[in-house]
N, C-alpha and C positions, 0 to 999 in steps of 0.2 A: 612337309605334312605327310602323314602317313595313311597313302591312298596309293590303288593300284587301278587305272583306268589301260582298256585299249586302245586309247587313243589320247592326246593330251584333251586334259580336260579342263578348263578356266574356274576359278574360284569364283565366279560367279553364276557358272553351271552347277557346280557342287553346291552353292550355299541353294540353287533353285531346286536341285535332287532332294533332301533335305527338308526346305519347305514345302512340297508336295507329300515328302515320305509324313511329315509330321502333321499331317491336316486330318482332322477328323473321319473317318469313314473310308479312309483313302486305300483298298491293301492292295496286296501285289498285281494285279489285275487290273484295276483302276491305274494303276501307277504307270503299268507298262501302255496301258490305253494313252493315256494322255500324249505321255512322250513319241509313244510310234504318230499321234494322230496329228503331233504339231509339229515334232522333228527334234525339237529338245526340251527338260525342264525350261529351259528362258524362256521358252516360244508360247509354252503351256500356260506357265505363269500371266502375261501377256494378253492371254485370250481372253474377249467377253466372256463372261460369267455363262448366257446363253449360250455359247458352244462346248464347254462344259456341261452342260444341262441335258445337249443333244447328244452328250455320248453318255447318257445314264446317269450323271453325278449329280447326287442333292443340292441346289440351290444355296443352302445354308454351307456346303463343305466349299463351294466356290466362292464365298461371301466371306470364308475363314483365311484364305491366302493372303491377306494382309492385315493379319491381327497383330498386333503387339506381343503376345504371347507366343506365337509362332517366332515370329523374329527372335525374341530374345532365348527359346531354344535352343536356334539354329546358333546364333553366338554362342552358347553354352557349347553346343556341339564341336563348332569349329575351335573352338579352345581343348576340348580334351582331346581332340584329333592334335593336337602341337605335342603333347605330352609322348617322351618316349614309350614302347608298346602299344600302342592305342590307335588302330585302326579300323578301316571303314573298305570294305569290299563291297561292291557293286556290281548286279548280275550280269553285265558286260566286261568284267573287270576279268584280264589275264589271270587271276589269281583266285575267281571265284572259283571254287570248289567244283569240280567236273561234275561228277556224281550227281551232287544236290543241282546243278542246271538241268540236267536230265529232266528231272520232274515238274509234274503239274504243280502250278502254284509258288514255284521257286521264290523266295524272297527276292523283293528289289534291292535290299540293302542287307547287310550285316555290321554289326556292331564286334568287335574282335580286340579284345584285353588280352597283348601275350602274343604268339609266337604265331599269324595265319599261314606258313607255308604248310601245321599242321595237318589242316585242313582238307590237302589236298595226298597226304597220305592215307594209306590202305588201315583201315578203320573197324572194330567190331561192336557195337552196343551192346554193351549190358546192364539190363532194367529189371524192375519187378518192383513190388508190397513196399511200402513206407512202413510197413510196421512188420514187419519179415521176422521170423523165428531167428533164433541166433545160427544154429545151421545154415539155413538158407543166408545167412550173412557173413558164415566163415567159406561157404560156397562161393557166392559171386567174388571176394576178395582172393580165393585162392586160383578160381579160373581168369579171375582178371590179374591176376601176376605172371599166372601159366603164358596167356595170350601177349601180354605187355612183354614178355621177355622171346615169344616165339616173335614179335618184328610187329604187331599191331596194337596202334593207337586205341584207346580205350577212348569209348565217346558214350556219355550217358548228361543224365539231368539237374545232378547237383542234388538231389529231395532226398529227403532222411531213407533212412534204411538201406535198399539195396543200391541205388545210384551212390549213394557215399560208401558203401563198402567196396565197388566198382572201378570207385577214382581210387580211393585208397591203396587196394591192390596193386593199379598199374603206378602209384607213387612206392607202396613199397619193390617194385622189382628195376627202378631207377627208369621205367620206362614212360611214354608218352601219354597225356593224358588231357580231352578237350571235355567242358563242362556245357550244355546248353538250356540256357538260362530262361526261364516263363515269365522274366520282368527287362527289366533296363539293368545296364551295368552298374549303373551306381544307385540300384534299390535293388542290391543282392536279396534273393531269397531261396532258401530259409537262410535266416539270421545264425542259426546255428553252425551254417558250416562255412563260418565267416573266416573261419582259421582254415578249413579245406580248401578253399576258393584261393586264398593265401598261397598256402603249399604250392597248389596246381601253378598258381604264375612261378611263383620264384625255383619252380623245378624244372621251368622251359613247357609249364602246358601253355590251354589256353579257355577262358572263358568266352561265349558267344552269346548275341543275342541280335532279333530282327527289330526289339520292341526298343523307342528311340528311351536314351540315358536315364531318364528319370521315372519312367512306365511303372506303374505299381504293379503287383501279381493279383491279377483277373482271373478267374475260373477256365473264362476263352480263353488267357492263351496258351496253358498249357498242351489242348488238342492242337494247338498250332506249332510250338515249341516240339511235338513229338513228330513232327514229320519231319522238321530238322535233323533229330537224331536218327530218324529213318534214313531221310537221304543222303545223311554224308557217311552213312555206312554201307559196309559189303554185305553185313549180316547184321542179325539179331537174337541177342541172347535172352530170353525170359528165364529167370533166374526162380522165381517164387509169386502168383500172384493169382489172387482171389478172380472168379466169375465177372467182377464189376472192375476191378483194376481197369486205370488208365494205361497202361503195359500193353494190354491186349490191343488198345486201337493204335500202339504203335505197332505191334508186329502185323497188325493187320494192313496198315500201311508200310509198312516195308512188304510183305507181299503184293500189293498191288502195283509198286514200286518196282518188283523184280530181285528184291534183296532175299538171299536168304534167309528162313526164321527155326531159331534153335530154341528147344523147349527142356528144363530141366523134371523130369518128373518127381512124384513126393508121394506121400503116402494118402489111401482114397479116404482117408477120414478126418484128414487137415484142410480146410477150406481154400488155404492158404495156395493146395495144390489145383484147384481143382480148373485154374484159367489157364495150366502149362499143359495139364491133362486135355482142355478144349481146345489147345494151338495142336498140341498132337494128333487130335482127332483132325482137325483141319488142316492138316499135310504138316505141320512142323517137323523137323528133324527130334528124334530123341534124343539126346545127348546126358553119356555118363562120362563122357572124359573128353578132356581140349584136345586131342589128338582125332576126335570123329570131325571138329570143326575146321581143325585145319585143312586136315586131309581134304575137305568138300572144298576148300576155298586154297587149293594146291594152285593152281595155276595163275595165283597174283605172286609177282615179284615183288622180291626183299623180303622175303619174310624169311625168319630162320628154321631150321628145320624142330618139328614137334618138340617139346621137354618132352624126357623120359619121364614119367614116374617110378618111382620106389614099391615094391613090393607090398601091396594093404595087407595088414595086419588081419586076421577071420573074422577079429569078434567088430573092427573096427569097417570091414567090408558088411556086415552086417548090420551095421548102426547106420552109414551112409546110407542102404538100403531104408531104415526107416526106423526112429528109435525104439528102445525097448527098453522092456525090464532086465534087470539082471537075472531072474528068473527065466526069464522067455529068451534069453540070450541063452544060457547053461541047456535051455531045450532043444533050440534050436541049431544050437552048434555042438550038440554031444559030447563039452565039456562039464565035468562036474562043476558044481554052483561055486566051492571055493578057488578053482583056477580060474575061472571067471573073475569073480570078486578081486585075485591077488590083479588078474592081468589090465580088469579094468582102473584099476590102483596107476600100476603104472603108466597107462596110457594117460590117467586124469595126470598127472607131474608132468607129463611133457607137454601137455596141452591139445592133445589128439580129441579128448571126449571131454564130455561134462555133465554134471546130472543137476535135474531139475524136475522137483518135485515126482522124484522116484524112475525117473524114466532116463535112457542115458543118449547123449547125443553126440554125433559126430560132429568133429570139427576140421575140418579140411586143412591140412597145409600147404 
């Protein structure tokens, strides 16, 4: 069975872990209450309903411990726990992730598809905008290459936009890459990146989640899902994200956390920019290149030394700056309008820029 306890643990203390973890109302607080107050899940299990009661717990969630439903759960569970990759980490567990034990609120349990020594490598998140400009999407894919090949696991959310251009990156640069999940392993969501989640196993990443197998995607859990990605990281990269983005209360927790928070800045009239612009105001790191983030985070081992970059190109250091017209490019770079035109020609054939509705964009490699 693929479980890592520190101490031997009995399969009928696991199937009681389990049944507590699965009981309504029950989260990491209540979970740890119980067991510190009786000595183990069996013991918990076991108790009058009324002692239960006197440590805070609703009546109805101590009345739930021998439901039918509950049970056959936990069978469902214990069964995908036999399956090769598919593991269950537990916050006493040798293998629980350092990091994320550190913090408030640590989960009791993890759910873990793929490879959990993962877990306990040197880690950088990178998050932002479900709906992110194409920039900000050739951005997070090219710093998460940059970072995946400097020796750091890529850890984000799986959700359309910049969390998928994040894993992608650290799959294109053949490096390591953990996804953390706002539902159950096997109610993936978004459906869309049914094929990324794929990838990420069969390339040695790993998919995680606290919310047991079958958990649908709840609004709550994604604020819960983000302190995940908070805590099993060193840092945090905001890539692109609006004033309301959920991005912002994870770099917020990772600050509270003690993690580093790195902010990409954009230009003041894309809304898109304006939550990396407020982490900046509120001490974030500015960040124009993966060499400022390593450098800050120099003193974790294994990690390889900086990628160089290649020489930007003017008109191309100028679009990264913030797009423009071709006009306003020949202005601002004191090239005439047709060296412009021929140069941003070529750039568009290799795939450095792009234009969209008149305006031309950087695309990061």
């Amino acid at each position: 069975m693929n479980t890592l306890f520190a101490a031997p643990c009995s399969p009928a203390e696991l199937e009681a872990r389990l049944r507590l973890h699965l009981l309504p109302d029950i989260g990491s607080r209540r979970f740890r209450t119980l067991i510190q107050a009786f000595g183990s899940a069996c013991s918990a299990l076991s108790a009058p309903a009324r002692a239960w009661v006197a440590l805070g717990v609703a009546q109805a969630c101590a009345d739930a411990r021998r439901s039918p439903e509950v049970r056959t759960a936990v069978s469902a569970t214990m069964a995908w726990l036999e399956r090769p990759g598919q593991h269950l980490l537990m916050w006493d567990d040798p293998g629980y992730p350092a990091l994320l034990k550190e913090t408030d609120d640590a989960p009791p349990l993890l759910y873990v598809a793929g490879d959990p020594v993962l877990l306990e490598r040197a880690q950088l998140a990178v998050i932002g905008s479900r709906r992110a400009t194409p920039p900000a999407l050739d951005t997070a894919r090219a710093f998460s290459r940059h970072l995946a090949r400097g020796g750091f696991t890529i850890t984000s959310g799986l959700a359309l936009g910049i969390d998928g251009a994040a894993h992608r990156g650290a799959l294109d640069a053949q490096g390591s890459t953990i996804a953390v999940l706002g539902s159950g392993l096997q109610k993936l969501y978004p459906q869309r990146h049914a094929v990324l989640a794929r990838d990420i196993l069969e390339r040695g990443g790993a998919l995680v989640s606290e919310f047991a197998l079958d958990a649908v995607p709840q609004p709550g859990n994604f604020p819960r899902r983000n302190r995940i990605i908070s805590g099993l990281s060193l840092g945090v990269l905001v890539v692109e994200a609006s004033l309301a983005s959920g991005s912002l209360i994870t770099a917020r927790l990772a600050a509270e956390q003690g993690r580093e928070v790195y902010a990409i800045p954009g230009s003041i009239h894309h809304p898109g920019a304006k939550g990396c612009h407020q982490l900046i105001r509120d001490g974030a790191l500015l960040v124009e290149s993966v060499e400022q983030i390593v450098d800050s985070l120099r003193g974790w081992q294994n990690l390889a030394p900086a990628p160089v970059d290649e020489p930007v190109d003017p008109l191309l250091a100028l679009l990264i700056a913030a797009p423009q017209t071709s006009e306003a490019l020949a202005l601002s770079s004191g090239l005439a309008l047709a060296q412009v035109l021929a140069r941003l020609t070529e750039l568009e054939l290799i795939g450095r820029v792009s234009n969209e509705a008149g305006r031309w964009f950087a695309r990061c490699g």
